[in-house]
ZAFIZA-197321 format. One line per field, with one value per residue (C-alpha): residue number from 0; x, y, z; residue in one letter. Coordinates in pm, 1 decimal, m for minus. Layout:
<atoms>
i c(NUM ...)
x c(X ...)
y c(Y ...)
z c(Z ...)
aa c(A ...)
</atoms>
This chain:
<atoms>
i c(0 1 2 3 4 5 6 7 8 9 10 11 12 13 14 15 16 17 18 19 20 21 22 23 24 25 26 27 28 29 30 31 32 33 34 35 36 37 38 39 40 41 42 43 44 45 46 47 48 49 50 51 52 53 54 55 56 57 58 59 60 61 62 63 64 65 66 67 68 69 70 71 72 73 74 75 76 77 78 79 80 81 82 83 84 85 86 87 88 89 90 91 92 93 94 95 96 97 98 99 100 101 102 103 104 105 106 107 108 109 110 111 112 113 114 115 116 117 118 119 120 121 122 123 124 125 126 127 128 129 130 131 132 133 134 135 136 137 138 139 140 141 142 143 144 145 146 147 148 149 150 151 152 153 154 155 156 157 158 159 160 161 162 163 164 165 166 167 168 169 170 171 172 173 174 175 176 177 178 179 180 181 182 183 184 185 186 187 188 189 190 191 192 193 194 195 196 197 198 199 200 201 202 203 204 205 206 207 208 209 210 211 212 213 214 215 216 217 218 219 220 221 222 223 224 225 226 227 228 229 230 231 232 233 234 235 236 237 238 239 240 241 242 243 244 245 246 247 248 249 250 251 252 253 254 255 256 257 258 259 260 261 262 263 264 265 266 267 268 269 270 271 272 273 274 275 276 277 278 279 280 281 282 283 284 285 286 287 288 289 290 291 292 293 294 295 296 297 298 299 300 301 302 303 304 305 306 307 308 309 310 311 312 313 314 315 316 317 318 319 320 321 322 323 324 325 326 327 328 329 330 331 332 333 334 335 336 337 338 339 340 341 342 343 344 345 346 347 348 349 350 351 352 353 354 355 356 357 358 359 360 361 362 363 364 365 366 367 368 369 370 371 372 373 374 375 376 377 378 379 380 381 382 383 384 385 386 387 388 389 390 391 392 393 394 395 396 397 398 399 400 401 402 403 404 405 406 407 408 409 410 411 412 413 414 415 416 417 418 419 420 421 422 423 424 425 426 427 428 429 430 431 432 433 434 435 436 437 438 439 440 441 442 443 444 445 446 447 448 449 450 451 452 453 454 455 456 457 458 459 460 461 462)
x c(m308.9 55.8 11.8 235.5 442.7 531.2 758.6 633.8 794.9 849.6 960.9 653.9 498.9 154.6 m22.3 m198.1 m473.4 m579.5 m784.5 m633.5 m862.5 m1205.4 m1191.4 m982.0 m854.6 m526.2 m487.9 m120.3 220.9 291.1 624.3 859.4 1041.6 1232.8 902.0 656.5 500.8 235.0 m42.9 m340.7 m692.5 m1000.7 m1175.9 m1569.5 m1767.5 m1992.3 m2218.8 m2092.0 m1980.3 m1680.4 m1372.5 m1053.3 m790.8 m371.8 m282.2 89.9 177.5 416.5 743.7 757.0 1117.2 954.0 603.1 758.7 934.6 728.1 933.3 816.5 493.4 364.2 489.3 372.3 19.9 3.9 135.5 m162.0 m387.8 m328.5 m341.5 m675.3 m801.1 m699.7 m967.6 m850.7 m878.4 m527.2 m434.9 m485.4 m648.7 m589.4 m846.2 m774.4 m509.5 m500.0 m335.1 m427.7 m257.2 0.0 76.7 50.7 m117.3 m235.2 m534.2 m550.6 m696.0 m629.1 m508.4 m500.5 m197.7 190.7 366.6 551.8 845.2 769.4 599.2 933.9 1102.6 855.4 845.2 1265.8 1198.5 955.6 1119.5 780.5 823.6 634.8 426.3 529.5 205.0 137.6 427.1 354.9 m34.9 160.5 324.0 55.7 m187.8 72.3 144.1 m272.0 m250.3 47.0 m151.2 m472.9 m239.9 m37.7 m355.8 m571.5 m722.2 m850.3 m1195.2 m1126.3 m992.7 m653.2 m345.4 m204.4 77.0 100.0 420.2 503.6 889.4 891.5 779.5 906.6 787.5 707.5 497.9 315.7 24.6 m108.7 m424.9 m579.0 m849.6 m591.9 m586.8 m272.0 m259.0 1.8 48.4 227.8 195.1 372.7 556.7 878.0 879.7 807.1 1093.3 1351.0 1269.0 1324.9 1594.9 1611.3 1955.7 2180.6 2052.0 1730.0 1753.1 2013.3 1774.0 1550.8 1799.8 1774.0 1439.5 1532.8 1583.8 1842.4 1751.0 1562.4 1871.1 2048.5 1844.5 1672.0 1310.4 1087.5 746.8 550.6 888.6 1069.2 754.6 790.9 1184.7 1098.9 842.4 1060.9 1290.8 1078.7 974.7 1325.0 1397.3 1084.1 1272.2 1548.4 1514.2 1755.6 1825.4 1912.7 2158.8 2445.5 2680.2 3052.3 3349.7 3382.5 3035.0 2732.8 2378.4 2305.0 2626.1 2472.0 2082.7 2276.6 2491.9 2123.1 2325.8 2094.7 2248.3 2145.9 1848.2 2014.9 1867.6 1535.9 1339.4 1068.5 842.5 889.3 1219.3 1371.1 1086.3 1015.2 1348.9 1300.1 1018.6 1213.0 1526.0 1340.8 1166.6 1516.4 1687.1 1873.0 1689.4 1330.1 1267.1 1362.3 1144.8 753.0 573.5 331.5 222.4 m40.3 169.7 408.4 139.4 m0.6 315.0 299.9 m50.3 17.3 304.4 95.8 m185.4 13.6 217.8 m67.0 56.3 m328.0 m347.4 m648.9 m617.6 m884.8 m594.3 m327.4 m519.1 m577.9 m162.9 m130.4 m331.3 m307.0 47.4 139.0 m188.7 m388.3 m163.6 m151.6 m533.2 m597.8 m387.3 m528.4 m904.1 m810.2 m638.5 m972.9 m1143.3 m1004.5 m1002.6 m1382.2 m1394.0 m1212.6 m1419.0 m1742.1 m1599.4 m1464.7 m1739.2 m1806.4 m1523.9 m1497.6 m1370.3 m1029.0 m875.9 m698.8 m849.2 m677.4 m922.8 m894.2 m721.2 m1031.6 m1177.5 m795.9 m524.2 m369.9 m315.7 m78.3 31.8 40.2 m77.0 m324.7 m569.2 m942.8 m1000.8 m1276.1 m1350.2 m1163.6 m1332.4 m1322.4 m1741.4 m1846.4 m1572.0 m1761.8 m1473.6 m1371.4 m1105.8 m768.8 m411.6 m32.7 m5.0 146.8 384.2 681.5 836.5 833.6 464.8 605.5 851.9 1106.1 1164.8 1538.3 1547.1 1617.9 1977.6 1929.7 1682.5 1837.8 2078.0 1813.2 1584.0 1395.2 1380.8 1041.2 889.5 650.3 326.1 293.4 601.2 538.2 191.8 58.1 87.5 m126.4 m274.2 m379.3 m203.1 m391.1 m305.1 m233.4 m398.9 m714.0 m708.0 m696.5 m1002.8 m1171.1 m1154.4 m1202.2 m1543.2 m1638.3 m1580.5 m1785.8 m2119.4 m2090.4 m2081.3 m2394.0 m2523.5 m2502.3 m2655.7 m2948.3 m3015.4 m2952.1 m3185.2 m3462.1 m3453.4 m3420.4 m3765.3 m3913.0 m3872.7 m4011.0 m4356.0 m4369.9 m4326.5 m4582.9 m4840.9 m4798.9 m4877.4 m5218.7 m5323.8 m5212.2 m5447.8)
y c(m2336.9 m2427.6 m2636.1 m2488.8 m2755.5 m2626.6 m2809.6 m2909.8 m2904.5 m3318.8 m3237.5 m3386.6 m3152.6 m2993.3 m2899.7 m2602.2 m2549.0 m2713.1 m2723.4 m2572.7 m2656.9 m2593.9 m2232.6 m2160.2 m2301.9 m2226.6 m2085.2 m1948.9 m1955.3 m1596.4 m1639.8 m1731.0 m1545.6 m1549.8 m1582.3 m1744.0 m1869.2 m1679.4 m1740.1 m1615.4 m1802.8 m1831.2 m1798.2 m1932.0 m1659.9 m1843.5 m1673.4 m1878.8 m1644.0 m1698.4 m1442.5 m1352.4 m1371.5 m1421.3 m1682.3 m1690.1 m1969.4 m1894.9 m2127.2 m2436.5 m2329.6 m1999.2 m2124.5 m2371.0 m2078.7 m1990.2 m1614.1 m1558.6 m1714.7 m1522.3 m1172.3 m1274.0 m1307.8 m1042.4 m821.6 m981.0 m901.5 m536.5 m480.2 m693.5 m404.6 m195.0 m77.6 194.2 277.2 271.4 m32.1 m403.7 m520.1 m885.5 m1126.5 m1424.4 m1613.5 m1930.1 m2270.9 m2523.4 m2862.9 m2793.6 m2464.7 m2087.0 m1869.7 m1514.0 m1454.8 m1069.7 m893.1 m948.4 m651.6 m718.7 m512.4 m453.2 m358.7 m8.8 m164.7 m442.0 m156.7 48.0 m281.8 m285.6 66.1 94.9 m278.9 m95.0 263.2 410.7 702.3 734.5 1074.2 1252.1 1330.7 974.6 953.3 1240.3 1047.7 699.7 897.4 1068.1 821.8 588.1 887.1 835.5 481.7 566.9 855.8 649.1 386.5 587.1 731.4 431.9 380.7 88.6 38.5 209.9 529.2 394.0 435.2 139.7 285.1 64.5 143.7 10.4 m36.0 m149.1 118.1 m2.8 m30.8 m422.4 m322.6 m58.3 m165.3 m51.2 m159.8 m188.7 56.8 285.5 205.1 241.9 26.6 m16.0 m395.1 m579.4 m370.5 m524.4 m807.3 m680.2 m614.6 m1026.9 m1053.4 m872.4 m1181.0 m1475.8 m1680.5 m1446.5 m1418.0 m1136.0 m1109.0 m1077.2 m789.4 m585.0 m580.2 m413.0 m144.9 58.2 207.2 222.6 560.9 552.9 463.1 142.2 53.2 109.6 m45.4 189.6 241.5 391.0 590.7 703.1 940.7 656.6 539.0 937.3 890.9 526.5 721.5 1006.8 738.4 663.2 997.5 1049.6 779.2 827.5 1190.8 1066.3 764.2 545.9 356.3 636.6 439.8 244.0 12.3 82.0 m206.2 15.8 25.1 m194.0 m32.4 m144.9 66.7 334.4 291.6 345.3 679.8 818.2 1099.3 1101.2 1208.6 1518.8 1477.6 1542.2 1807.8 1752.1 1930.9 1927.2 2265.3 2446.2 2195.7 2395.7 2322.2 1994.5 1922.7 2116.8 1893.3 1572.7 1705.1 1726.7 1386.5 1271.8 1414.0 1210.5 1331.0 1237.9 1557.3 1761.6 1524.3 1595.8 1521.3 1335.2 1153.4 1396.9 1643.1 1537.6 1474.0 1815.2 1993.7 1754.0 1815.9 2182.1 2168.7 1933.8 2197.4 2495.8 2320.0 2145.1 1857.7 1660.3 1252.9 1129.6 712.3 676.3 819.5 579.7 289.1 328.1 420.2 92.7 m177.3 29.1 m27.0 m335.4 m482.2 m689.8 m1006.4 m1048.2 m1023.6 m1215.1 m1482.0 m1441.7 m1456.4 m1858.5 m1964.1 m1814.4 m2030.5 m2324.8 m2235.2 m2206.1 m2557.1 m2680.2 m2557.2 m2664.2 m3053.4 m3098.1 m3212.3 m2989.3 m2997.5 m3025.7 m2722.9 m2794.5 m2475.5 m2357.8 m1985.4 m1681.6 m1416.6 m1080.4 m797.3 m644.6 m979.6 m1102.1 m855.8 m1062.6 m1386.0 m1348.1 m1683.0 m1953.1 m2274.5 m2523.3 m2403.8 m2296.6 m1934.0 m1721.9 m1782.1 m1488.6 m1551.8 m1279.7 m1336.4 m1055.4 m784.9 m623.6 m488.9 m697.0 m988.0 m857.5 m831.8 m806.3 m1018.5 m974.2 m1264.5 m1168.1 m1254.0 m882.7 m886.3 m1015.1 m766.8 m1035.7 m1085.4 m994.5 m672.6 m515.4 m402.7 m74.1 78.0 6.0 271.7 341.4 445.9 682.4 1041.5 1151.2 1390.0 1693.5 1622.5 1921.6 1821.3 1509.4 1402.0 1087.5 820.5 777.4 1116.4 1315.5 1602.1 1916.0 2101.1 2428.6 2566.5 2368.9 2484.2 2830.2 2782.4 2626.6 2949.3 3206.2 2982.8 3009.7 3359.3 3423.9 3236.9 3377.7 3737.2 3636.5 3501.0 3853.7 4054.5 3824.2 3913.7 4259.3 4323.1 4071.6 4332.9 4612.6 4476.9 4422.7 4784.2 4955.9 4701.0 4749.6 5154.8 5146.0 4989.6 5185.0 5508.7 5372.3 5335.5 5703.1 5790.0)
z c(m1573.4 m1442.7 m1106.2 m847.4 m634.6 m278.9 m47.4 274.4 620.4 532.7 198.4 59.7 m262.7 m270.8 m586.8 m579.5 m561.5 m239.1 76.7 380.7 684.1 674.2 557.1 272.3 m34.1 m118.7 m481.9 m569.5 m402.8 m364.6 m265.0 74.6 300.2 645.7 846.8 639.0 305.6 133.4 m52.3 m231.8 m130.6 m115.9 207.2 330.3 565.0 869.0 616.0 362.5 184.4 m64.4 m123.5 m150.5 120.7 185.1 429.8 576.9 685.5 932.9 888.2 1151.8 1297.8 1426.6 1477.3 1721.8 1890.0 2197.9 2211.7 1828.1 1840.4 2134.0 2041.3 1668.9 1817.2 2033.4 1725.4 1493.2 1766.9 1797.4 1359.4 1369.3 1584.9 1284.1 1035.6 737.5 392.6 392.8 591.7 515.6 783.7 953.3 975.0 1118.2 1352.5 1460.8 1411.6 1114.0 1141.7 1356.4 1085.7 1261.2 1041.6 956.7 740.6 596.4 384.8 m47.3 m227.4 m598.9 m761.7 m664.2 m367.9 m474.7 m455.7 m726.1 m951.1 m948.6 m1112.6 m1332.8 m1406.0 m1463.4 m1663.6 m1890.3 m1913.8 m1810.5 m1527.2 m1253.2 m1250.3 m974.5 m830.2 m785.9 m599.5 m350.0 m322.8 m264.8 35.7 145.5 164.7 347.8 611.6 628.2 722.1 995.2 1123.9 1217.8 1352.5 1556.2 1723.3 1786.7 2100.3 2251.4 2380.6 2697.2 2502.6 2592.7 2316.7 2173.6 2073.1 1728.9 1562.5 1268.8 1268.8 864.4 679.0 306.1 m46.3 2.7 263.1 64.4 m149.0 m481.2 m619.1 m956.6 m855.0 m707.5 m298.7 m137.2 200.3 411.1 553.1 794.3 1105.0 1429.2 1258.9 1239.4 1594.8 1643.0 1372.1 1610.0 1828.8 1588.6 1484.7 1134.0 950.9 897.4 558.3 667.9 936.9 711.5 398.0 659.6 795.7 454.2 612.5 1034.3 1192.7 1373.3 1680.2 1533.6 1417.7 1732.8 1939.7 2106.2 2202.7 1901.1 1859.1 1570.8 1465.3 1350.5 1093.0 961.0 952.1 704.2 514.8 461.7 313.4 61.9 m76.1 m75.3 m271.0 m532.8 m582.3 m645.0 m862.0 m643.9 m319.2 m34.4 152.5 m36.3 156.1 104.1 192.1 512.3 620.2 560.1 573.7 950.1 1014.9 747.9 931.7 1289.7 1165.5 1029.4 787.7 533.6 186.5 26.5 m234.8 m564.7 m780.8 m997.0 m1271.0 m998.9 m910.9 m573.8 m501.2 m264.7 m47.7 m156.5 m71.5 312.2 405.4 301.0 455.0 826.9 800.1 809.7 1083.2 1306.9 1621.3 1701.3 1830.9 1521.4 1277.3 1221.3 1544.3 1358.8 1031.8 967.6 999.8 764.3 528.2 547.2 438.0 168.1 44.8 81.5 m163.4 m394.4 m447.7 m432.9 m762.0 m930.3 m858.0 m849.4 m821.3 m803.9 m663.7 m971.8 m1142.9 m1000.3 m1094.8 m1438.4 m1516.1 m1275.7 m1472.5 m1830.4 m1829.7 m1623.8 m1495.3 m1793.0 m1785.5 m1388.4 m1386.0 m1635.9 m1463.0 m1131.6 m1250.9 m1437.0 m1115.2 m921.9 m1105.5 m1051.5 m702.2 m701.0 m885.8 m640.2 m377.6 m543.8 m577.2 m164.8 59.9 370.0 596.9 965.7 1153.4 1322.7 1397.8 1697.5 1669.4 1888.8 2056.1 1922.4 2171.5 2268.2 2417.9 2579.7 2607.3 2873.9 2700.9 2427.5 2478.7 2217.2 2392.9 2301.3 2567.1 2417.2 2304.0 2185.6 1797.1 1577.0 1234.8 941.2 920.2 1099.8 910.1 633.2 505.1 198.0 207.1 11.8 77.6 m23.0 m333.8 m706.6 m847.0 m690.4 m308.5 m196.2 m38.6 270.4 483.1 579.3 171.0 62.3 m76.4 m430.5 m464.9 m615.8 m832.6 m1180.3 m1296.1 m1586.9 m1373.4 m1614.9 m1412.9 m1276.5 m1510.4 m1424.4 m1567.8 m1765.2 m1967.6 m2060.4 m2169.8 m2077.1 m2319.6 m2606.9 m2552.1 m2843.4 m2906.3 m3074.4 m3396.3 m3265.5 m3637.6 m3578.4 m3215.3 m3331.4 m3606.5 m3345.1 m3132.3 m3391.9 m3484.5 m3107.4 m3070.8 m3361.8 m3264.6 m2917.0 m3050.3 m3297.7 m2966.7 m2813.8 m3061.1 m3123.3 m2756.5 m2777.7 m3080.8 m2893.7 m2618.5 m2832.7 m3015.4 m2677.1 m2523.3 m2848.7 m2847.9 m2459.7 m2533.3 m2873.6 m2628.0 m2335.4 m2560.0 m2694.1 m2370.3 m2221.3 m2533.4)
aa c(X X X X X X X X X X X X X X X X X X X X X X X X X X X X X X X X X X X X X X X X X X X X X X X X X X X X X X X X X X X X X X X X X X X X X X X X X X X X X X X X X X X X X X X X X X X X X X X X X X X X X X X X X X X X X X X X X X X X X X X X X X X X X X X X X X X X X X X X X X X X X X X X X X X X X X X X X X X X X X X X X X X X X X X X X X X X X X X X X X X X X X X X X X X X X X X X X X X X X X X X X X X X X X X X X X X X X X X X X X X X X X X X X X X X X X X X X X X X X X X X X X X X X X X X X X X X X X X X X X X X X X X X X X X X X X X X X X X X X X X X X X X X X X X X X X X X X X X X X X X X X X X X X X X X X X X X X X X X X X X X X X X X X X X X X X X X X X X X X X X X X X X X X X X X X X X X X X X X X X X X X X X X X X X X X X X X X X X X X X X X X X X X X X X X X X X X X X X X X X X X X X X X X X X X X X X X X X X X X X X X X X X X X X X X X X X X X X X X X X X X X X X X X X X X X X X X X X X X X X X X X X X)
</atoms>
């Protein structure tokens, strides 16, 4: 196995894998961003029990920012409340030698944007009906997030505010979660560079971009964004010399989607056009609704994805090496694990929302314990070898101009599938029509033998 040498704050290196507090064992780098460095680990239960988890460590400049840090943790606070098929859920905050951290949940695939790389790399298209489920199911995840109540039946009004293909999630077994919910908002707060909030701005509605206040509209404006772009086979917004794509984000005049050999498209194109409209008002009031249309066109087309469906295309054409990678770093992990003696607990743990929605302070003052124990939802979250798991990572520059064009299942059949002789098909046929007409008149002449004994004996006894 290749031993992975991060840099610490002090510039001193850390082989992986290693212990990280008295809870996890830290396994890969993921990657690094503007906020934080990620990694895949493996995480002990009160129960004891061993899985898989990510662990940000949030970077020291902003985790010594008071402004960041609190809004950070009263952002974590409201996701860990958060439990969805279609949304990684947080487990764990707290501090961990002097480090802030978030523990959430492992999802073992690609983001969607790192399997459209890989899809352009590779010349294989992506079926169009898995692209409509990718969308739907992350309209799912907004949906149940935009309508979450708290304990007292009062709304949280969660908003997402970075609705992009790092942030959505495709398994090997076909899930689609959406991640990252609230920690753009503590980005807008932090010391993060130009760079960094730009390579955002391809997704804002307008008003995010602007500046203004936002609601559950401006999620359906980023989704519509990328359905959009999945059509299309290309970034939506391009920046010019005259305008850069915060300029672009603020303007909100969403291009016309181009043409495609695609069933129904005037209507495909309808629903896309009025998740894009520049005012709130005119958009889909809600996710569901927007995902409604969308299943509506889907079965009135054909257009069926299964997520068993999405997995297998996932791991049969990109998936075999990464998890066979993964599983020989897991086990040194576990090795690992096995060989350290059992550690103290030092963490500084934050209470979840429902037990202190008025502290959102980070301070060093004692808090009820937050621990992923309880949750029996299993550990899994953004990971795949590539930077683009985290929201703050710079962004792709374009979908590469070979982008292979998305084809209509029923034109293009999947690969390796056997194709039929149309003669043998025909035999076949004419063989099957002929035993289920010999079929017939067996059971025609069994009746026919039946009525005559029933009528021979019926006249012996009228005699």
């Amino acid at each position: 196995m290749t031993e992975v040498t991060p840099t610490t704050a002090n510039g001193a290196s850390e082989a992986l894998p290693r212990p990280f507090g008295s809870q996890y064992v830290l396994v890969d780098r993921i990657g690094v961003g503007g906020m934080a460095e990620i990694f895949l680990a493996r995480g002990r239960t009160q129960s004891g029990v061993s899985r898989l988890a990510v662990v940000k460590l949030v970077l020291p400049r902003l985790a010594n920012d008071e402004k960041f840090s609190a809004l950070l943790v009263q952002e974590a606070k409201l996701a860990a409340q958060l439990s969805h098929g279609n949304v990684v859920q947080t487990f764990d905050l707290g501090r961990e030698a002097g480090r802030l951290y978030i523990a959430m949940e492992y999802v073992e695939g690609f983001d969607l944007n790192e399997l459209l790389k890989r899809c352009s790399k590779q010349r294989v298209p992506l079926p169009f009906e898995f692209a409509l489920l990718i969308v739907r199911e992350t309209l799912s995840a907004l949906d149940y997030a935009h309508r979450k109540r708290d304990d007292d039946g009062r709304p949280l009004s969660i908003v997402h505010r970075d609705v992009s293909p790092s942030n959505v999630l495709i398994s090997f077994e076909g899930e689609v979660k959406l991640c990252d919910f609230g920690i753009a908002r503590a980005i807008n707060s932090g010391d993060f560079s130009q760079d960094t909030i730009e390579g955002k701005a391809s997704y804002m509605a307008p008003e995010h971009a602007r500046g203004d206040s936002v609601d559950a509209r401006a999620d359906i404006f980023s989704a519509s964004v990328i359905l959009w772009e999945l059509i299309a086979g290309r970034r939506m917004y391009r920046a010019t010399p005259t305008a850069d794509l915060i300029t672009l984000a603020r303007e909100g005049t969403a291009p016309e989607l181009p043409d495609k050999p695609l069933p129904d498209f005037e209507r495909l194109r309808t629903i896309v056009r009025r998740g894009l409209t520049k005012s709130p008002g005119d958009r889909f009031p809600t996710a569901i609704a927007m995902a409604r249309e969308l299943d509506e066109y889907a079965m009135d087309n054909g257009l069926h994805a299964t997520p068993i469906g999405l997995g297998e295309f996932v791991v049969q054409h990109f998936g075999q090496d990464i998890l066979e990678l993964r599983r020989a770093r897991e086990r040194a992990a576990i090795a690992l694990e096995a060989s350290q003696p059992e550690p103290t607990d030092t963490r500084e743990i934050f209470a979840p929302p429902s037990e202190r929605l008025e502290d959102d302070r980070v301070d060093g003052s004692p808090s009820p314990t937050f621990d992923a124990a309880p949750r029996p939802t299993p550990v899994t979250l953004p990971i795949a070898p590539t930077t683009a798991h985290t929201s703050i990572a710079p962004p792709v520059e374009d979908f590469p101009v070979n982008f292979p064009p998305l084809p209509l299942p029923s034109m293009i059949p999947p690969p390796n599938a056997m194709v039929p002789d149309p003669i043998l098909v025909a035999q076949q046929q004419a063989q099957d029509r002929a035993i289920t007409m010999r079929r017939l008149l067996a059971l025609v002449l069994s009746a026919v033998a039946t009525l005559a004994i029933g009528a021979f004996i019926l006249s012996r006894i009228a005699r």
